[in-house]
C-alpha positions in Angstrom: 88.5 104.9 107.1 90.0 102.7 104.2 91.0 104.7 100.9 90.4 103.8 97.6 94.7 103.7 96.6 97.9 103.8 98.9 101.6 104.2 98.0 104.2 102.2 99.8 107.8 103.4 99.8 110.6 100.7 100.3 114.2 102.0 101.5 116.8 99.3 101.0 120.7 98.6 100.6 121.4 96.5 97.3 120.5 93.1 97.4 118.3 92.7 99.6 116.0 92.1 96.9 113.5 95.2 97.4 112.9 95.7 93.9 111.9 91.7 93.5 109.3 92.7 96.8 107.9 96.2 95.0 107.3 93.6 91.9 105.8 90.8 93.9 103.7 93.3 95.3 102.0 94.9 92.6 101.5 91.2 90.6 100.1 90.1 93.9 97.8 92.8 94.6 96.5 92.7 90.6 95.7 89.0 90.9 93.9 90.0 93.8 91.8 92.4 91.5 93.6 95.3 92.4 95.1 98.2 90.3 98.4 97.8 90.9 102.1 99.3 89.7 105.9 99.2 90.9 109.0 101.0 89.9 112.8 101.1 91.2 115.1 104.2 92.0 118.7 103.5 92.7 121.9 104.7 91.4 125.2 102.8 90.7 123.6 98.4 91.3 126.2 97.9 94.3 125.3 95.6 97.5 124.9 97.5 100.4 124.2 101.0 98.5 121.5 102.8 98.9 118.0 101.6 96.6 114.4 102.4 96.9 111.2 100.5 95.4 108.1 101.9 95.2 104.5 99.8 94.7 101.0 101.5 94.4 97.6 99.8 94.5 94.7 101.0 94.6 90.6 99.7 93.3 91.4 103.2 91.0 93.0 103.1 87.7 97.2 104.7 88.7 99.1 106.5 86.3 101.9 107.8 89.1 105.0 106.2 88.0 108.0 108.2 89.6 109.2 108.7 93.6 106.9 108.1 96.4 107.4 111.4 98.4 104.1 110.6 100.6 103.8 107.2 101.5 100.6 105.8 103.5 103.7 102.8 104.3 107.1 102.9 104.9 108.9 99.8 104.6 112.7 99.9 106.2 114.5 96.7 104.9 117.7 97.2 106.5 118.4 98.7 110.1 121.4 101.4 108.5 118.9 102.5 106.1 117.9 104.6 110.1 121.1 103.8 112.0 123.6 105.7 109.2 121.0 107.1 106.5 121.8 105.1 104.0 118.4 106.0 101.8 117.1 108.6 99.1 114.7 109.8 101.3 115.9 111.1 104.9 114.5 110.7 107.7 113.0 107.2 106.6 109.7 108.6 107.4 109.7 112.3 105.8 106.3 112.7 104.1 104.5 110.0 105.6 100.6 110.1 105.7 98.2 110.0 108.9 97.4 107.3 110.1 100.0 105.2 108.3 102.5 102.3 109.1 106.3 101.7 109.3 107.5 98.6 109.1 111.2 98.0 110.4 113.1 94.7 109.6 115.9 94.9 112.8 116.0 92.9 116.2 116.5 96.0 118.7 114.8 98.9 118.9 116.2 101.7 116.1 113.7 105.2 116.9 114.3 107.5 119.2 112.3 109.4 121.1 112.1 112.1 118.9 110.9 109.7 116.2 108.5 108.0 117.9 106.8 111.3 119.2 106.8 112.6 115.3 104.9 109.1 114.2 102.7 109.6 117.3 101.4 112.3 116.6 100.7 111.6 113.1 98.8 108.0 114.6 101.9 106.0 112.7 101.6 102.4 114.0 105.7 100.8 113.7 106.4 97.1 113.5 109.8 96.1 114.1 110.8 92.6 113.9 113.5 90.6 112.9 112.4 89.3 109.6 115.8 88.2 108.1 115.3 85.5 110.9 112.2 84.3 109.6 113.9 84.1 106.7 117.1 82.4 107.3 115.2 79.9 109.6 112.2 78.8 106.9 114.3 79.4 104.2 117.2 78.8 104.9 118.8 82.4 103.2 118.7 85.8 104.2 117.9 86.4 100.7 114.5 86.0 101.4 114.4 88.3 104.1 111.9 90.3 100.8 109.6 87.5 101.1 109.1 88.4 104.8 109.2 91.9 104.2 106.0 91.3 101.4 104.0 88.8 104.2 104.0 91.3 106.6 102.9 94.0 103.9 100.1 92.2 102.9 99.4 91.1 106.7 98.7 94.6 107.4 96.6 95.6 104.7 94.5 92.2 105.2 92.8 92.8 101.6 95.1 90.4 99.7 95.1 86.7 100.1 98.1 84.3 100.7 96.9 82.2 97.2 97.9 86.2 95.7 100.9 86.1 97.3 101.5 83.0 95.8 100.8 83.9 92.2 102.8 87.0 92.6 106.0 84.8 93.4 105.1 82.1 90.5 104.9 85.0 88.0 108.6 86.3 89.0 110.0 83.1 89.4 108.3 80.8 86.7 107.7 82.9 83.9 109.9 84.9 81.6 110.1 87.8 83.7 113.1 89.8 82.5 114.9 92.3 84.8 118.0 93.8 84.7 122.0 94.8 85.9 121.8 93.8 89.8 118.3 92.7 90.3 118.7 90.0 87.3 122.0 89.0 89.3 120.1 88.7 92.9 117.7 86.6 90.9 120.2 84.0 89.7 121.6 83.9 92.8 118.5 83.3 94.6 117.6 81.1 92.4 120.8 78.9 92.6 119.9 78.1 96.3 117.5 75.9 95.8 117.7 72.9 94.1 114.5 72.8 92.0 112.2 76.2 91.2 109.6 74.8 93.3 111.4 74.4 96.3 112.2 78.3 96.0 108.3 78.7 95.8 107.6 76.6 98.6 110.4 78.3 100.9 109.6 82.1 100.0 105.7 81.5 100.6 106.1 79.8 103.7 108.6 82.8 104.5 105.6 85.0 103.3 103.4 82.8 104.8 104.6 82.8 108.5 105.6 87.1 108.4 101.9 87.5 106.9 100.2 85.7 110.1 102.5 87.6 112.7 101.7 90.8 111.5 97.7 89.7 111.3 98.0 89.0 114.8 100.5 92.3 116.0 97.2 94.6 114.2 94.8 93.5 116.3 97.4 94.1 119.5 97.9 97.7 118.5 94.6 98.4 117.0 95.9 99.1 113.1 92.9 99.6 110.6 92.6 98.2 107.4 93.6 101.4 105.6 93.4 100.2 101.6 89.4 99.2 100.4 88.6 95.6 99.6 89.0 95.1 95.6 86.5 95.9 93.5 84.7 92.9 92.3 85.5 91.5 88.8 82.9 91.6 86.4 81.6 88.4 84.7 
């Protein structure tokens, strides 16, 4: 049975550009005529230290703003963030709901049996896949191993449209969105990869694009429900 809001937790290592996704994510999910907000945690802005993002959308107004302590998704961006702990929350999947999902960005294998009995019997579906690959390969950069991380997100949910995803990236990239410390820096820098702004449009939603189809297909392999209700209509 869908639910009328879900909270998504996303455990990081700076840089990888997890607070852009959480951000992308809510603007996304609003265009689609969702309810929809995002907020960072992290301490000292240093790549490779610990950081979590947090989006929540829902077809209910939301006025939770701090940690997500009971995700219905888990989304692991970095394989240490299991492999050495390196997150806020530990383990990567404390407090997560029934029925819920994990998804792992890594090319081998990271749970072990212990975990996977624990998500079992909760009825956790886990997607791992190398998404920095799908990044590196459309676009060229790992840095847009977050716009691979989103497709797949939003692949599994199946309630917001790629034209969404789109308009969440525009609104980050093309408008004066103003962030801050290390996530104004990843910007710049992710920005400085591509020649024109559009190009860096083009290459994150095809990175989006191509993550978002996978997971669509990987859903109906291992039977994962659309858990978040369609969008209320808009009112003319």
């Amino acid at each position: 049975m869908s639910k009328d809001s879900i909270k998504i937790r996303m455990p990081a290592l700076g840089g990888q550009g997890a607070v852009t996704a959480a951000h992308i994510a809510a603007t996304a999910a609003d265009t689609e005529g969702y309810y929809a907000v995002s907020n960072p945690f992290f301490g000292a802005e240093k790549r490779m230290a610990p950081s979590e993002s947090y989006t929540r959308i829902g077809t209910v107004p939301i006025y939770d703003r701090g940690e997500v302590v009971y995700p219905d998704i888990v989304m692991i961006y970095h394989p240490q963030v299991v492999t050495m702990g390196k997150s806020y929350t530990m383990p990567f999947y404390a407090g997560i709901k029934d029925n819920g999902l994990v998804i792992i960005n890594s090319d081998i294998e990271l749970l072990t049996e212990g975990d996977k009995k624990i998500l079992a019997d909760k009825n956790v579906k886990v997607l791992t896949r190398d998404f920095t690959k799908f990044a590196v390969e459309i676009a060229g950069t790992e840095l847009a191993t977050n716009m691979a991380m989103l497709g797949a997100l939003f692949g599994a949910l199946g309630t917001v449209s790629k034209p969404a995803i789109e308009e969440g990236i525009k609104d980050r990239f093309l408008k004066k969105y103003t962030a801050s410390g290390g996530t104004a820096t990843l910007d710049s820098v992710i920005q400085k990869k591509f020649k024109k702004k559009q190009d860096l449009i083009d290459k994150n939603l095809q990175t989006a694009s191509a993550a978002f189809d996978l997971t669509v297909e990987w859903c109906k392999e291992v039977g994962f429900e659309r858990m978040l209700d369609a969008p209320n209509p808009v009112e003319a």
